[in-house]
N, C-alpha and C positions, 0 to 999 in steps of 0.2 A: 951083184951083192946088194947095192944098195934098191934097185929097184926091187928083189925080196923082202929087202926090210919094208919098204912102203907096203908094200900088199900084204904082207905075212898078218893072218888075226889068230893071236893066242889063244890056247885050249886053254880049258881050265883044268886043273890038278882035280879039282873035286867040283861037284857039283848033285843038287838033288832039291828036296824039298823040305820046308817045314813041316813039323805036325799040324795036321788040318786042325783051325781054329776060326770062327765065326762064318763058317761053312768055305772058308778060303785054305789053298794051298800055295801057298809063297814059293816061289823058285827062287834058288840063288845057285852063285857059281864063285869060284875063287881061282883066279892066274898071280903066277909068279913062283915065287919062293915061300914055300910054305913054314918055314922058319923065319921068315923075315916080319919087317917090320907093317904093321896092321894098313889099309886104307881102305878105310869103310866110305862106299860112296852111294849117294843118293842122285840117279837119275833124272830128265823132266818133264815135263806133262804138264797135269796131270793125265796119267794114263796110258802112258808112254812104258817104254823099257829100258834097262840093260843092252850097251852093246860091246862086245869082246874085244872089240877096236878099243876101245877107249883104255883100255888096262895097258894099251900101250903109251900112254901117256906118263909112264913111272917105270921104273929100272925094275924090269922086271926079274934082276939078279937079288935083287934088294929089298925090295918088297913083296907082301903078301895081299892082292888085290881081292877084297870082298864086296860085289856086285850083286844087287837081287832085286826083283821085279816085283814091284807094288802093286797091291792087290790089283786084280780083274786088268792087268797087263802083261804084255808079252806073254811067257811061258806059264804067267802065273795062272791057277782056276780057280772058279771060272770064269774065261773071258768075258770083260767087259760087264763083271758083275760090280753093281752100287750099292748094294746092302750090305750094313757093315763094315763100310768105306769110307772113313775118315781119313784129316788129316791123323790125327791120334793114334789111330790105329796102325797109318803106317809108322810111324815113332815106335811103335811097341813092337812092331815087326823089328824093327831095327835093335831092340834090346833083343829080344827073342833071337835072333840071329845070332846077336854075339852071346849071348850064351848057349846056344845049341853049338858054338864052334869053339866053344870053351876060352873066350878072348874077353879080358880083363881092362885091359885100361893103355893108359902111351896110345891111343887111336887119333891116326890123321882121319878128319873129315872130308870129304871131296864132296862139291854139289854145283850144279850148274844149272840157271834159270830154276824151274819150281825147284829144284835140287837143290841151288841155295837155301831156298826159306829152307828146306828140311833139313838140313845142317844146321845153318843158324838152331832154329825150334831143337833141333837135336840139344846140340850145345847146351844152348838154358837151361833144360832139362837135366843133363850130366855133364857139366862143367869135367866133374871131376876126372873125367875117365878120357877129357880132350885134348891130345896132346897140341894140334893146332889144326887152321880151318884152311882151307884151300880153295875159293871162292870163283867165279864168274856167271856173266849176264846174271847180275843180282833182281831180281822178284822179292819184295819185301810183303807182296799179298794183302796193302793194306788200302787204305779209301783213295791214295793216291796213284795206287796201282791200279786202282779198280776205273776212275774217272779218267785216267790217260785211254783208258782202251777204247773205253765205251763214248768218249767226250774229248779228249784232248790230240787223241791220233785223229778225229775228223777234222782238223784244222791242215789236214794235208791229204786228207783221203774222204771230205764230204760226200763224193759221188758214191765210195764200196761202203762206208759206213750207212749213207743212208737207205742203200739200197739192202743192206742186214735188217735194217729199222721197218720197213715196210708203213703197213699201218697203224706199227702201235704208238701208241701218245709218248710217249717216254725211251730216250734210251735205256735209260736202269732196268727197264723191264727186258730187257732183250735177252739175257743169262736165264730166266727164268724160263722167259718163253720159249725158246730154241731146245732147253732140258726136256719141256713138255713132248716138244715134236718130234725129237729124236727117240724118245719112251713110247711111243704112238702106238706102234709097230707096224707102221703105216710104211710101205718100203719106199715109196716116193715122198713123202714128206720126211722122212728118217733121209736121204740124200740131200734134201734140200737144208736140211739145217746142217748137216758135212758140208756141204758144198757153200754157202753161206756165211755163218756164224765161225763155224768149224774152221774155213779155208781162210780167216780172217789176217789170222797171226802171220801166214806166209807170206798174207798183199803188203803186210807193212814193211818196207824200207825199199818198197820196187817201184821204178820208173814207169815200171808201164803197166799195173796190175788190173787182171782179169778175173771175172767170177764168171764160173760154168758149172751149171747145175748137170755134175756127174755121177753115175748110181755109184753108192758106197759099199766097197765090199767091207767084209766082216770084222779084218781087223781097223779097218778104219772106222766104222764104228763103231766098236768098242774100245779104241782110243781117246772119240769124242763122248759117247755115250759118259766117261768115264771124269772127261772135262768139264761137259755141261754142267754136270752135278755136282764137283767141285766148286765150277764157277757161280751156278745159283745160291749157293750156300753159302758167300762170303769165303771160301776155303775153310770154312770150320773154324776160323779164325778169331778173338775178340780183336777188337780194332786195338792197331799199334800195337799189336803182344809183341811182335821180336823186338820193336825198338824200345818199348816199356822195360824190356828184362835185360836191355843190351848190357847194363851192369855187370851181372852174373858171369858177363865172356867177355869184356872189353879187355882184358890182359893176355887174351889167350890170342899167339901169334897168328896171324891172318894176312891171306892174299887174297886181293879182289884186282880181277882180269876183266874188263870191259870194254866192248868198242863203241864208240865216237857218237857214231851215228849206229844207233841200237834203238827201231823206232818198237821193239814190240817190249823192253824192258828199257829203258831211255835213262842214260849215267847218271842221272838225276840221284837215283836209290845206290847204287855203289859212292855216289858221295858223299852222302846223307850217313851211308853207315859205315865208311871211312872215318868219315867223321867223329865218329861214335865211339870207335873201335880204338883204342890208346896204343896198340902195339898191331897195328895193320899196315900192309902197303898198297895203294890202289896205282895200278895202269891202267891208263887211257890208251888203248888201242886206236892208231888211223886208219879205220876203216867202217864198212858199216855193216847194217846188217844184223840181225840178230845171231847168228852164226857167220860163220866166213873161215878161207883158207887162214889166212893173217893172224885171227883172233886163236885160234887153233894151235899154231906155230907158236906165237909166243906167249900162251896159255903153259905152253908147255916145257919151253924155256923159262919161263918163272918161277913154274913149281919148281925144276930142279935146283934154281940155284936158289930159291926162297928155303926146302928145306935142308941143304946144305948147314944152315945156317939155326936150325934147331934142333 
């Protein structure tokens, strides 16, 4: 029975598509109890998807899990498209969503790494409609998220950062230029910045990390394709907007789930807006890793007894 329960991944009651809107078709899906209580959750990436596993993460006697794929991801179309690809726009996807499913307000937020900023930015946006936030591996997307990657993880990873760097004078240019190369449509230089740039985030927190320049299939990138241009563009961001507006949600109850040693999102930023946050709880997870078994487990032990308690 119990090794059922590990492997079993929930169907979803419904699922389909948004009305086509700035040449994109949004997919979403919804598991659990369809009377139940809302959790809208935002994925991460960018460029990334929805996974059915993860709705296992909430009583799914209990709640009504709302999942969906941000543009030019996963299921969505079309893949790995960057036109009309904001952050913004996924937000509006996300209003658009709740009201194409006719859901009003009392909404848990779920979001994890870019998933948090998007909760977060969700939140400030509609305060009103948030019953409370349910956080982990925090991304706050802003100049200090930006110079840890590009500048401050080389202080433990000189040899893969430099070799991302190649010839160009500057790390800050590196986002820009690897967008370029990936757009190319050059299929060996389009591997080379997957395999590069792209594979960066997985060498952080590993002992022994490797880069091999391997040909990219299609969804891979259109995962990166999807990032790069995120990442060139500051994430569409003005500098310090979530913690500028932290105001607007510092009362609204909040869990922030982080582990220890998390070199691609570093607890630095879950403290910062622990901090902030006047009615939050942060754990510090012992372990590392930007994902992990551990971080998992009692990610998911917190939520339940966190919203117990609202």
């Amino acid at each position: 029975m119990l090794f059922w329960k590990k492997w079993f991944v929930p169907k979803p009651f419904n699922e389909g598509y948004l009305p086509e809107l700035d040449g994109h078709q949004v997919y979403f899906a919804e598991y659990g109890n369809p009377q139940g209580e809302v959790v809208l959750t935002f994925h991460g990436g960018p460029g990334y998807w929805s996974r059915a596993e993860n709705a296992k993460n909430f009583d799914l006697r209990k709640y009504r899990v709302v999942m969906f794929d941000q543009r030019g991801g996963g299921k969505s179309k079309p893949l790995g498209a960057t036109e009309n690809n904001t952050t913004q726009d996924l937000l509006d996807d996300a209003v658009r969503l709740l009201d194409y499913l006719k859901i009003e307000g009392g909404i848990i937020l779920y979001g994890s790494s870019w998933g948090s900023t998007l909760a977060l930015l969700f939140a400030e946006q509609y305060p009103e409609i948030v019953k409370c936030l349910l956080l982990s591996k925090i991304f706050l997307a802003d100049r200090d998220c930006r110079e840890w990657e590009l500048k401050g993880s080389g202080r433990f990873y000189p040899d893969i950062l430099d070799a991302i760097k190649g010839d160009l004078p500057d790390n800050s240019q590196i986002p820009g230029y690897y967008d370029k190369m990936i757009n190319s449509g050059d299929k060996a230089l389009q591997s080379k910045a997957v395999s590069l740039y792209g594979s960066y985030e997985r060498q952080l927190g590993r002992l022994n990390p490797k880069i091999e320049i391997l040909e990219a299939d299609e969804r891979s990138l259109a995962a990166n394709r999807i990032y790069m241009h995120y990442s060139a563009e500051e994430f569409m961001l003005a500098e310090d907007e979530i913690m500028d507006n932290i105001g607007k949600i510092h009362h609204i109850p909040t869990l922030i789930v982080h582990n220890r040693l998390d070199f691609v999102c570093p607890p630095s930023n879950a403290y910062k807006l622990h901090k902030a946050m006047q009615n939050s709880k942060l754990v510090i997870v012992p372990d590392k890793g930007h994902s992990s078994k551990m971080l998992s487990a009692v990610n998911k032990k917190e939520m339940a007894e966190f919203l117990k308690n609202v």
